[in-house]
C-alpha positions in Angstrom: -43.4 11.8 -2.7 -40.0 11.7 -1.6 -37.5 12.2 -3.9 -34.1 9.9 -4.0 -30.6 11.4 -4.6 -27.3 9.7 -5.0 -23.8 11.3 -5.2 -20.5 11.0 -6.9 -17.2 12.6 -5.8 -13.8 12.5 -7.4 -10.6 13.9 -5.6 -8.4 15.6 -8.3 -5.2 17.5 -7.5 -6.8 20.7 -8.3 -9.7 20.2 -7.7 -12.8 17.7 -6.1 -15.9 17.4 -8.0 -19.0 16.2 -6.3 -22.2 15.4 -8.8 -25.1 14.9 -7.2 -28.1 13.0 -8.9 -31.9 12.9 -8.5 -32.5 9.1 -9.2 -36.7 10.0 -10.2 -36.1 12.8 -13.0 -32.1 12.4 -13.7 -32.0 16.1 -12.6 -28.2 16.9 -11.9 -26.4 19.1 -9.4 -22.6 20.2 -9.5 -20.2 21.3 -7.7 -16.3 21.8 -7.8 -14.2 22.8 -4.7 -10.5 23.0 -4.4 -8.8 19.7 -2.6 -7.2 19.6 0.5 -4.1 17.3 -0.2 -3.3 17.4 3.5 -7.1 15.3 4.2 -9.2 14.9 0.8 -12.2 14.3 3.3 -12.4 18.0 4.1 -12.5 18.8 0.1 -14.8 15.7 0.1 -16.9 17.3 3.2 -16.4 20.9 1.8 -18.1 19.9 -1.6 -21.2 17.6 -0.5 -22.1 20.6 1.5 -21.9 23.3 -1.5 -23.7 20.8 -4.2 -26.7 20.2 -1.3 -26.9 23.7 -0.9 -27.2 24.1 -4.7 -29.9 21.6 -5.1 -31.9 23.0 -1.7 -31.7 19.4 -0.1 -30.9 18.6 3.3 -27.7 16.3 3.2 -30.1 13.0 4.7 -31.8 12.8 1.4 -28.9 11.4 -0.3 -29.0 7.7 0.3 -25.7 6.5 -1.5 -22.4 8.4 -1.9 -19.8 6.8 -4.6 -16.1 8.1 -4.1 -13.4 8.0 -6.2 -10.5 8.1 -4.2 -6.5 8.7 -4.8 -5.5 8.2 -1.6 -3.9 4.6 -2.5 -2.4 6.2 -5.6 -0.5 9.1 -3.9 0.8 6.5 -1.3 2.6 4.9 -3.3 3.7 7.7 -5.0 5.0 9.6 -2.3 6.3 6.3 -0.8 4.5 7.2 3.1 2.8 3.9 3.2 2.7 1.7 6.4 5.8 -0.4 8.1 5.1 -3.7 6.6 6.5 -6.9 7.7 6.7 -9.6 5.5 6.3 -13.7 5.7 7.2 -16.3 3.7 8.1 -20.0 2.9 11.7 -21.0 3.5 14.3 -20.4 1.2 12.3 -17.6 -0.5 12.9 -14.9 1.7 15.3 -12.4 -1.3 11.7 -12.7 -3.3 10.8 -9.0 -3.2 14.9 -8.1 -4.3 15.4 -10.6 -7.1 11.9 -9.4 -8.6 12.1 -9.1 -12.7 15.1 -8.8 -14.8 13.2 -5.6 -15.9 14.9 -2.5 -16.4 13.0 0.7 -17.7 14.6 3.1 -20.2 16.4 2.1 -23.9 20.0 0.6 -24.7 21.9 0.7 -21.6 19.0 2.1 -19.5 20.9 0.0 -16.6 23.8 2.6 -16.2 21.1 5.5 -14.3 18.6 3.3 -13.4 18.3 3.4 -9.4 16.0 0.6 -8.4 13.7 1.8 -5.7 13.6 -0.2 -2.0 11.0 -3.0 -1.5 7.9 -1.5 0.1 8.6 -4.7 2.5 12.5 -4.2 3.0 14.7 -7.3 4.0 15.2 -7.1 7.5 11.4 -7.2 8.0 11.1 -10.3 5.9 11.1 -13.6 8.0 10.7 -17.0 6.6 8.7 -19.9 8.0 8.7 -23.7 7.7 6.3 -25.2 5.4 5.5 -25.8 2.1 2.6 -26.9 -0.4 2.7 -28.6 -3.5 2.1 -26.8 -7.2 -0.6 -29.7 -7.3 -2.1 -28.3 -3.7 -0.9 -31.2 -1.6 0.7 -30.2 1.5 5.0 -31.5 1.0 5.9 -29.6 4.7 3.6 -29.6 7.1 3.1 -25.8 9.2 5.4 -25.2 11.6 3.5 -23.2 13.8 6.1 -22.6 16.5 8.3 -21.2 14.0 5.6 -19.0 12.8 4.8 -17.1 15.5 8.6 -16.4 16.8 8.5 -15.1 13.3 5.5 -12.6 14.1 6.8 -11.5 17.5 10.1 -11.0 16.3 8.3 -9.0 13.7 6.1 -7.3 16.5 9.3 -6.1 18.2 10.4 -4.3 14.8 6.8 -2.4 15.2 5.2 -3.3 12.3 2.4 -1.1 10.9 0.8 -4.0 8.4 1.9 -7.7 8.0 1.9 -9.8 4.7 1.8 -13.5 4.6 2.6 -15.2 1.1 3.7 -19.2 1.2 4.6 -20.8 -1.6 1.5 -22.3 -3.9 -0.8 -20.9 -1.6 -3.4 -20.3 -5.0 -3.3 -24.0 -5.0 -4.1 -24.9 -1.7 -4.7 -22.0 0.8 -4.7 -23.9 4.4 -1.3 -23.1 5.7 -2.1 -19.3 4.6 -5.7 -19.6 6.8 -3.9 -20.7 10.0 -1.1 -18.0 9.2 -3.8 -15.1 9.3 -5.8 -16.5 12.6 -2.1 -16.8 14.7 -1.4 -13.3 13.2 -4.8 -11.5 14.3 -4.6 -13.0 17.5 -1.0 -12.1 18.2 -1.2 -8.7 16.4 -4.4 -6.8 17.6 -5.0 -3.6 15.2 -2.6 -4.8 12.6 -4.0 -5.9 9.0 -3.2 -8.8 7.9 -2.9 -9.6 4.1 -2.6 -13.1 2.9 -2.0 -14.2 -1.3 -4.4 -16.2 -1.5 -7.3 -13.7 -0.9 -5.8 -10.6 -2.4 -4.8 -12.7 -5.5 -5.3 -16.6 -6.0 -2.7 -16.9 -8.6 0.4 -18.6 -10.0 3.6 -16.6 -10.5 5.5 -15.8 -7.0 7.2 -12.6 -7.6 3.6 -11.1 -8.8 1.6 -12.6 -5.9 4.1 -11.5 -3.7 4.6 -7.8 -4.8 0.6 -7.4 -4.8 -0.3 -8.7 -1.6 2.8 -6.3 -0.4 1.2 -3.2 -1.8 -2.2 -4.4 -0.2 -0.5 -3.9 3.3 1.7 -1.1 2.4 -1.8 0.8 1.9 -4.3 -0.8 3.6 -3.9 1.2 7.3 -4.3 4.4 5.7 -7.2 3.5 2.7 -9.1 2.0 5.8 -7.9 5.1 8.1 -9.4 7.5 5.7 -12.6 5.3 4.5 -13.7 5.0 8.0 -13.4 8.5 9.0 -15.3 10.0 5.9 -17.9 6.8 6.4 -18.1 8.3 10.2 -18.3 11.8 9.3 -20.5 10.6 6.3 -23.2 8.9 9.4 -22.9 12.0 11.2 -24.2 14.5 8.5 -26.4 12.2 6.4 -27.4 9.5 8.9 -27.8 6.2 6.8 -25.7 6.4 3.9 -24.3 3.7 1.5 -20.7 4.7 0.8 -19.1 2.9 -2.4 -15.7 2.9 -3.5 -14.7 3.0 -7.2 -12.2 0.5 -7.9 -9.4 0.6 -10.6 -11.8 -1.4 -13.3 -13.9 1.2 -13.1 -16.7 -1.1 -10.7 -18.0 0.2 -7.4 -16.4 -1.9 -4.2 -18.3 -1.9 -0.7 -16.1 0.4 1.9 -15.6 -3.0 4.0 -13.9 -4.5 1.0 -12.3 -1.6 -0.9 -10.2 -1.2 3.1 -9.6 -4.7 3.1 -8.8 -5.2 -0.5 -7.1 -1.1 -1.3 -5.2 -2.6 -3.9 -7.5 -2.6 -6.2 -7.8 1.2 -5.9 -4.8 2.4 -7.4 -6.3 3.8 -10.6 -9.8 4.6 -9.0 -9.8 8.4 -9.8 -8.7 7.8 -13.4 -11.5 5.4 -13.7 -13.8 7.2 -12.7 -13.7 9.6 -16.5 -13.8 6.4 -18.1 -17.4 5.3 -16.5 -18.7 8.5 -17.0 -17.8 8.9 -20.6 -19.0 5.4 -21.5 -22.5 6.3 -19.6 -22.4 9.7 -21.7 -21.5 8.5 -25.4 -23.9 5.2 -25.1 -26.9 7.8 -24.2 -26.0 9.8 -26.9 -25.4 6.1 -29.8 -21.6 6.4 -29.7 -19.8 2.9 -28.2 -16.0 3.5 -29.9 -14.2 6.1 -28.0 -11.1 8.0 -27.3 -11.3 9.3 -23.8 -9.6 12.8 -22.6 -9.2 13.8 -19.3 -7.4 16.5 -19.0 -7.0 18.3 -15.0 -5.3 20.3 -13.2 -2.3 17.6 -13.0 -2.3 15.2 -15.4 -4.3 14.0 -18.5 -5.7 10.2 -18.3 -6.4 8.2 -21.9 -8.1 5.4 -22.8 -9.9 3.1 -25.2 -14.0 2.1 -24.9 -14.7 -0.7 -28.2 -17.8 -1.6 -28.8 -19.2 0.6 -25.4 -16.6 -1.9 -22.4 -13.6 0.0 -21.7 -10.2 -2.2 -22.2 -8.8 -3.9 -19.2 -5.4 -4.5 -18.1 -4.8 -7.5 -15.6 -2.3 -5.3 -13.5 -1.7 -1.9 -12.7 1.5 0.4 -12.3 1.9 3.4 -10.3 5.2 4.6 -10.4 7.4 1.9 -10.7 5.3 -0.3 -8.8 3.6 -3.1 -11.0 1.0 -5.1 -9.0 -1.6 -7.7 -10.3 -4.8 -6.1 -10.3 -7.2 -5.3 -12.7 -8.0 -1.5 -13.9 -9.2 0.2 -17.1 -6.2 0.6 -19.7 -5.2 4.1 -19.0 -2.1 5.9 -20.0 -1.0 8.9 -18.0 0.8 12.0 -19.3 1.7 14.7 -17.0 0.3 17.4 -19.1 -2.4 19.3 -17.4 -3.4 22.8 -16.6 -1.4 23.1 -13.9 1.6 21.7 -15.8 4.6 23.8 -15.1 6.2 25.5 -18.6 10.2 26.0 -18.0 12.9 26.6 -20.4 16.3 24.5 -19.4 19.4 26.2 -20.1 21.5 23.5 -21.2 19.2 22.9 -24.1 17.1 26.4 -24.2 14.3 24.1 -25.6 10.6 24.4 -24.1 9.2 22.1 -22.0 6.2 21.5 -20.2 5.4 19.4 -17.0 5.3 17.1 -15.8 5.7 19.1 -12.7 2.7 20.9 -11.8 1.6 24.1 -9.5 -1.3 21.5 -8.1 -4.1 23.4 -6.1 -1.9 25.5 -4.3 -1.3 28.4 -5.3 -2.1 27.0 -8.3 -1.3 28.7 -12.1 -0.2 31.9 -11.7 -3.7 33.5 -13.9 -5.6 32.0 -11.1 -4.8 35.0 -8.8 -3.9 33.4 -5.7 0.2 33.8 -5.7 1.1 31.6 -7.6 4.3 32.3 -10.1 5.5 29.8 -12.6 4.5 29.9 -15.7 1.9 27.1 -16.4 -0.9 25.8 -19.7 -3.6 27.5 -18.1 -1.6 30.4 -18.1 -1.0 29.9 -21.8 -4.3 29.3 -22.2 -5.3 32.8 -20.8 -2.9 34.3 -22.8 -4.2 33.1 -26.4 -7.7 34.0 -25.4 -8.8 30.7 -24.8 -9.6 31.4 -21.0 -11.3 34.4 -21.0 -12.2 36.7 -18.1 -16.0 35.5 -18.1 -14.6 31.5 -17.7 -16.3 30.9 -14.8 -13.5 27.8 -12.6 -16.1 26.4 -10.5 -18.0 30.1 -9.9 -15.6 30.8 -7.4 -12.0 32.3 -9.6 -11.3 34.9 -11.1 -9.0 35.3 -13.7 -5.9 37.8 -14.1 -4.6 38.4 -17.2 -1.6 40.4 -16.4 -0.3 37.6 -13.9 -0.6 35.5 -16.6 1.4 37.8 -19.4 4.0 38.2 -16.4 4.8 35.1 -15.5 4.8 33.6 -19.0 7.1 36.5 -19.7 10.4 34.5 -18.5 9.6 31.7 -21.1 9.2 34.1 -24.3 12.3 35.9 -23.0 14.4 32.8 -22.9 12.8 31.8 -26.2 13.0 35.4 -27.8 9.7 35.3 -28.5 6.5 37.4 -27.9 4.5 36.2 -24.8 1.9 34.8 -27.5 4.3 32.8 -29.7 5.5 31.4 -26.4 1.9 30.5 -25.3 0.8 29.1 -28.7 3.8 27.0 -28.2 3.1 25.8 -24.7 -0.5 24.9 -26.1 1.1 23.1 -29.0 3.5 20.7 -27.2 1.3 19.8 -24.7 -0.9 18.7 -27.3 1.5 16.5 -28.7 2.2 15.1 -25.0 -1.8 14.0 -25.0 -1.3 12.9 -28.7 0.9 10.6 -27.9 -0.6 9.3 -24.9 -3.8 8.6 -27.5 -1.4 6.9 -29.6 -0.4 4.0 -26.9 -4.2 3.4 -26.2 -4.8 3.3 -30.3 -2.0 2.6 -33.1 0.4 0.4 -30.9 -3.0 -1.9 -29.2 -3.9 -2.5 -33.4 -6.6 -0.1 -33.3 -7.2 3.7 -36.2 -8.3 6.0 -34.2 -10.3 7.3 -37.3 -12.6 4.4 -36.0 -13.3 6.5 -32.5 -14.8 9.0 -31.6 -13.5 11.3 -29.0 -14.2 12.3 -25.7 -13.1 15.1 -23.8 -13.7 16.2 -19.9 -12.3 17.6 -16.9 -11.6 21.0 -16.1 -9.2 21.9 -19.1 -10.0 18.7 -21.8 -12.6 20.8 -24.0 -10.1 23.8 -24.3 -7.6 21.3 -26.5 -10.1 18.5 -27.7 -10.7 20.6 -30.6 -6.8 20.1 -31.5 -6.6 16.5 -30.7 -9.6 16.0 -32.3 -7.0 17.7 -35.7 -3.9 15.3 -34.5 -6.1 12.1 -34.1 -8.5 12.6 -36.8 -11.1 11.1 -34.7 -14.3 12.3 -35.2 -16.7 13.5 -33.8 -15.0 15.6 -30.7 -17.7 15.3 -27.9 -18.0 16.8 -25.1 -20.8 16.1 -22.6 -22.8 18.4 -20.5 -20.4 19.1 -16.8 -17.2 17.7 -18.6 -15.4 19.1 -15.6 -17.4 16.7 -13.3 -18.0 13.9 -15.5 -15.6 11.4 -13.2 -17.8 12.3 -10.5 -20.9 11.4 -12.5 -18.9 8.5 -13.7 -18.7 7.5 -9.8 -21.9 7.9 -8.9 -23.6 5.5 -12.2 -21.4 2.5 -12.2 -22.2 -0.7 -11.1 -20.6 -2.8 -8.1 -17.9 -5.3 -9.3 -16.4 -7.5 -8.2 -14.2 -11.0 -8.9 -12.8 -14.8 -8.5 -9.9 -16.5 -10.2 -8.0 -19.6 -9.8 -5.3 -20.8 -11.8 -5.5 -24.1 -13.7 -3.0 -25.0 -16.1 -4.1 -26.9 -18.8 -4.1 -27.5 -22.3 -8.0 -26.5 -23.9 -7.2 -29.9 -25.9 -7.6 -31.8 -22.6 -10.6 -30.2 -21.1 -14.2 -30.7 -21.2 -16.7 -27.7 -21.6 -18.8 -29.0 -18.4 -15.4 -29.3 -16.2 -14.6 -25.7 -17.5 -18.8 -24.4 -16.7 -18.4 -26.1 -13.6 -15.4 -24.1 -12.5 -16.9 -21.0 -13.6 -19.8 -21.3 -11.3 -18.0 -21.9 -8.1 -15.8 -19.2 -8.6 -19.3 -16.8 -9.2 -20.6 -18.8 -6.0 -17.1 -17.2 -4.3 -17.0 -13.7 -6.2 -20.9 -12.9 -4.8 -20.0 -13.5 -1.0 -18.4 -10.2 -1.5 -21.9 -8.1 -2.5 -24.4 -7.3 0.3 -27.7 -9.6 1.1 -29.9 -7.7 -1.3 -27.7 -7.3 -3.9 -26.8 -10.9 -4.7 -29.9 -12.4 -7.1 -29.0 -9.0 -9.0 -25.7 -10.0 -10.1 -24.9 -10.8 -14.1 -21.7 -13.1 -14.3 -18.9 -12.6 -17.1 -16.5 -15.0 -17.6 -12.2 -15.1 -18.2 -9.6 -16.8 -19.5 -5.7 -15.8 -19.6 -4.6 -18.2 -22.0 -0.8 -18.6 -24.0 0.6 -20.9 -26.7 1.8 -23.9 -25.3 5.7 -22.9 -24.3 5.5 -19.4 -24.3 5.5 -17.5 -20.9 2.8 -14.5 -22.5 -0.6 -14.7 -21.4 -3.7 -12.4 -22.9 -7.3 -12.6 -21.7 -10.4 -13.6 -23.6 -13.9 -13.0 -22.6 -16.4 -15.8 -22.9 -19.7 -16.4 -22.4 -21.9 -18.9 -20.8 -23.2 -19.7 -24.4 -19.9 -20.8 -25.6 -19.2 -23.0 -23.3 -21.9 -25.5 -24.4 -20.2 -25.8 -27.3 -16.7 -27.5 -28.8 -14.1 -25.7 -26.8 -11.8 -25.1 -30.2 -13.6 -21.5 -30.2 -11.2 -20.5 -27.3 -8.2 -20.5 -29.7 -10.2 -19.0 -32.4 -10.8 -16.0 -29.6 -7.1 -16.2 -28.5 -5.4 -16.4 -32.4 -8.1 -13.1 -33.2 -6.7 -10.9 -29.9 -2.8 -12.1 -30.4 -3.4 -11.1 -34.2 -4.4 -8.1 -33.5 -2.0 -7.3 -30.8 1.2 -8.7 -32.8 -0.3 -9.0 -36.2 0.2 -12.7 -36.1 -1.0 -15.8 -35.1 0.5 -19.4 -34.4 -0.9 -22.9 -34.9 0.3 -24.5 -31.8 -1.6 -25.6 -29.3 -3.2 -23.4 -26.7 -3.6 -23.5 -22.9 -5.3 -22.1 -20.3 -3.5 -20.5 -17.3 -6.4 -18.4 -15.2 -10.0 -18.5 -14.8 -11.6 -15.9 -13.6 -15.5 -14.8 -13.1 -16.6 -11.3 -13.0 -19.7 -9.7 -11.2 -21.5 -7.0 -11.6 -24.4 -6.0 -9.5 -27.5 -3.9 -10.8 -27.2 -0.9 -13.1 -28.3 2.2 -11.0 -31.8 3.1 -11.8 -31.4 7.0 -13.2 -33.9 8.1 -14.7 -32.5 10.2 -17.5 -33.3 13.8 -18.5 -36.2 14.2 -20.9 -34.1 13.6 -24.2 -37.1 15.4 -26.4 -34.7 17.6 -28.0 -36.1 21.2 -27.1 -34.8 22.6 -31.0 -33.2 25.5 -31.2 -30.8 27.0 -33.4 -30.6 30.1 -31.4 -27.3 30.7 -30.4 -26.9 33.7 -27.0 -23.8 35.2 -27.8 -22.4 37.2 -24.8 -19.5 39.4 -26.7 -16.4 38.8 -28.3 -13.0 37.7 -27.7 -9.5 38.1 -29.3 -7.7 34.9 -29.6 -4.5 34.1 -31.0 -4.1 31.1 -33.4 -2.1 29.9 -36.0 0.2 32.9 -35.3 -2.4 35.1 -36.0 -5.0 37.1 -33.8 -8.7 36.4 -34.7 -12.1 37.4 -32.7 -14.0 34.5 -31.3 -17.8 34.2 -30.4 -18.5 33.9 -26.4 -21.1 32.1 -26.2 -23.1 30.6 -22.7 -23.9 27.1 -22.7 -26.4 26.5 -20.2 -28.6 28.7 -23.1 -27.5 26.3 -25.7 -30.8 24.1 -26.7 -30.8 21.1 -28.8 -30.2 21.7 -32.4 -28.0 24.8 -31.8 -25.1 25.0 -34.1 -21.9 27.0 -33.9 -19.3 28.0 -35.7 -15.6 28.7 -35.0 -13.6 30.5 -33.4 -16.1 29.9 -31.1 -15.5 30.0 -26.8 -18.2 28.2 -24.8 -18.4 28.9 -21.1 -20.0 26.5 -18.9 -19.5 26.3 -14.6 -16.6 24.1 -14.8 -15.3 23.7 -18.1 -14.9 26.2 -21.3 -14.6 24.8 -25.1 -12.6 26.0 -27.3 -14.2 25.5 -31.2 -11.4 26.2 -33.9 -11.5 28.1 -36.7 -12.6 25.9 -39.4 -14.8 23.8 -37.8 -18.8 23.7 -36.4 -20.3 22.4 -33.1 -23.7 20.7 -33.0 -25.6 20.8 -29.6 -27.5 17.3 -29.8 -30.4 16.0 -28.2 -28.5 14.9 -24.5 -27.2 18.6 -24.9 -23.5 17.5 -25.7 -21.5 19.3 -28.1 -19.9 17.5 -31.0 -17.4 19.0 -33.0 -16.7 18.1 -36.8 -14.7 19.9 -39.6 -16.6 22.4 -41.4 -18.2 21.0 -44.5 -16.8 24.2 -46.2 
């Protein structure tokens, strides 16, 4: 019989981890190569090869591929996106400069703040003759002649990307449709973004900015998805590749290049799908999520086994209107670069990082600042036998040396200086935690927690301490899980209109009926076969009557057959919990939106008998330093580790990707999926 694989890769600044997947017996493969920041195909390339060598499969038996990419992410960041021209009604051409009143930073924050250029700058903004009602009816005709000198002059400017945002276009789109056919036809090769597709909803500025960032980058998202699809055909012949969007659904390549805006938090997301699949195996659906890399760490919140979602996304200091799992970024990773300023002579770590090359200084491979990992070498935590993806090996001595700057400047011994480098990059993570937990109304001695990627197991332990959330789990290939996370999601994807009116005023049928067109528009998006498949969610962003804040409430198909009072009963709970109050004014609605998702993948999971064992293959001893003082720890293998096994601390636990760091004063319980969870000792 022939066996089925599918694949999930996830492009971190270290490193790329590829997971590959035997859909028949849930059998898992992994691998972990470093990235190629220059092209993340060739990581991407580099690592499908190593994991199919692993498994002893030719690369055609994989029949899907899911990729979590950054490349939209790090455009933006690094500001290299396309030329983008910019269209819009007359009289609102200053739209992308007068933006929000919003300036980041405390009390007079204003005095330093340099706001960054427009990724669609002035003198590429043209404006155009026409103009549609808030009510959809068309109040100035299109003035196609003056559209298209518009584009050509545009054209002449060499344009890389064009924009097109009219005025209430998410009330009535047709003077946006004929924009985009004039475009394509007078600007072959260029993409053309239009508001009303990217995001059919009300508030200028927002639409604006987020169809912006589509173009910005749209040509190179769909340069690089159609290159790795291409060299994807070539080496595996008919494969299905899937993008992970920022929500944490997969996205067809088609629309994830035409739609790249919603890809701006795809990496992150991918931990978040992966834990979720993990902990609900294992009976745990309230969770902390740690992912910890080489660069940064990525937090977030799972109630009740959904993830929390945001209705827009910010990288840098780019805000857009797109959806993405709530996650809070710290740069604290094991990369993170330790330095000692003069002027204060205070430690700090991050957020710059030594990245993939040469990477931290321990790693052997010339690299010289002082970074976590290095710390972490130094305390014992990262012993020699820590295996890095099979491929490093650690040095010791580099690490001592270049740590030795920091404890000199501190006048300290290397391993007070490392145990502090450990420490406050805790409390970076903790407070990350804290943004996801405390200040969204939620005790994070209600979650568990979750910790993955390459260096999250070596300080869960700690956080677990800081949080007091319990149990501290960590799941079997924690340094791949965003790559399993990729490869076991479901495709998503969504509709909204917005439709201002008070719930007083509406009838549950108008409100049903609504909701079904816009599933009707949200399933055009999903391939032919994958369409009957698809279950339907349904949103509302709703407000008090006069206020300007909006907060979305899920509601199902059930409801709506009822009195449609229970949507302020669902809005009053969420703004309660959010602002620990509620008001008894009226409420209205502002969006609707539907959400699709198409079938769960059909893994077959790993024979969860529990093999019991308490037999524990210890592999030597190492010294660790903690709490100031120097203690030996147990080294102990964990691909030997059966179900049942139990371990104290100081325990280390090396694993291909990953090592786990069990504290003195607390136990680790192998449990029947083979992940570790770590409590206080009952002693």
């Amino acid at each position: 019989m022939t066996q089925t694989y599918r694949l999930g890769v996830d492009v971190g600044g270290t490193f790329t981890d590829v997971l590959l997947i035997n859909e028949d017996n849930g059998e898992l493969f992994s691998a972990k190569v470093p990235s190629t920041p220059m092209d993340s195909s060739v990581g991407v390339l580099n690592g499908i090869d190593k994991v199919c060598r692993a498994a002893r499969i030719n690369a055609n038996d994989v029949s899907k591929v899911m990729h979590g990419t950054t490349v939209a992410t790090n455009t933006v960041l690094t500001g290299t996106g396309a030329k983008v021209g910019l269209i819009v009604t007359k009289g609102y051409r200053q739209i992308l400069q007068i933006a929000r009143s919003f300036v980041p930073g405390g009390l007079g924050a204003w005095v330093i703040y340099n706001k960054s250029e427009p990724m669609a700058p002035l003198e590429l903004t043209a404006e155009v003759d026409e103009r549609i009602g808030s009510d959809g009816t068309v109040v100035i005709p299109f003035n196609e002649d003056a559209f298209e000198k518009a584009v050509n002059e545009l054209k002449n400017e060499g344009i890389e990307a064009l924009t097109i945002c009219l005025i209430n276009s998410f009330a009535n789109q047709e003077h946006e449709l004929k924009a985009k056919v004039l475009a394509e036809n007078m600007l072959p090769g260029v993409p053309v973004s239009i508001s009303s597709e990217v995001i059919p909803e009300m508030q200028e500025y927002e639409r604006a900015i987020t169809t912006v960032a589509n173009s910005y980058v749209r040509p190179k998202v769909q340069y690089y998805i159609d290159n790795l699809a291409a060299e994807l055909t070539d080496r595996m012949g008919d494969v299905k590749l899937d993008i992970l969007r920022s929500d944490g659904g997969l996205s067809s390549a088609v629309n994830a290049s035409n739609f790249p805006v919603n890809l701006l938090m795809s990496g992150p997301a991918g931990g978040v799908t992966g834990a979720m699949w993990v902990a609900a195996n294992a009976g745990f659906n309230n969770l902390l999520t740690l992912d910890m890399g080489g660069t940064s760490t990525d937090v977030a919140l799972i109630e009740g086994g959904n993830a929390r979602l945001r209705r827009e996304t910010t990288v840098g200091d780019v805000t857009v209107k797109a959806p993405s799992v709530d996650i809070r970024t710290v740069g604290a990773g094991g990369g993170s670069v330790v330095h000692v300023p003069e002027l204060t002579g205070a430690l700090r770590v991050g957020p710059q990082s030594a990245g993939a090359e040469p990477g931290p200084a321990g790693y052997g491979k010339g690299g010289i600042e002082p970074t976590v990992t290095d710390a972490n070498i130094v305390l014992g935590y990262l012993p020699a036998s820590a295996q890095l993806g099979g491929d490093l090996k650690l040095s010791l001595d580099a690490a001592k040396n270049a740590l030795k700057e920091v404890s000199d400047a501190l006048d300290l011994s290397v391993e007070s200086a490392a145990e502090g480098v450990y420490n406050i990059v805790n409390e970076n993570m903790f407070g990350a935690l804290r943004l996801v937990s405390v200040e969204q109304g939620y005790d994070p001695r209600d979650f568990a927690l979750i910790a993955f990627g390459g260096a999250g197991p070596l300080h869960a332990n700690a956080l677990g301490k800081l949080m007091g959330s319990w149990p501290v789990i960590i799941p079997p290939g924690p340094g791949v899980l965003c790559a399993y996370g990729d490869a076991t999601t479901r495709t998503r994807e969504e509709a909204s209109r917005t439709m201002i009116r008070s719930v007083e005023t509406l009838e549950s049928e108008e409100l049903q009926e609504i909701f079904y067109d816009l599933a009707r528009i949200a399933s055009l998006r999903f391939a032919e076969d994958e369409r009957d498949s698809t279950e339907s969610s349904f949103q509302a962003d709703l407000r008090y009557e006069g206020q300007g804040l909006t907060l979305p409430v899920e509601i199902t198909i059930e409801e709506l057959g009822s009195d449609l009072a229970f949507l302020k009963d669902k809005f009053d709970t969420v703004h309660e919990q959010l602002f620990t109050f509620s008001l008894t004014q009226n409420v209205e609605i502002v969006n609707l939106r539907a959400v699709l998702q198409g079938p769960q993948p059909q893994v077959n999971q790993v024979d969860d008998t529990p093999t019991l064992s308490d037999e524990v293959h210890e592999y030597g001893t190492q010294l660790i330093t903690y709490d100031g003082k120097q203690t030996n720890a147990r080294l102990i293998d964990r691909s030997k580790l059966q179900s049942g096994a139990r371990i104290s601390g100081p325990a280390i636990i090396t694993e291909m990707d990953s090592t786990t760091l069990v504290l003195p004063g607390f136990d680790a319980l192998v449990d029947s999926y083979l992940n570790i969870l770590i409590n206080p000792s009952e002693d």
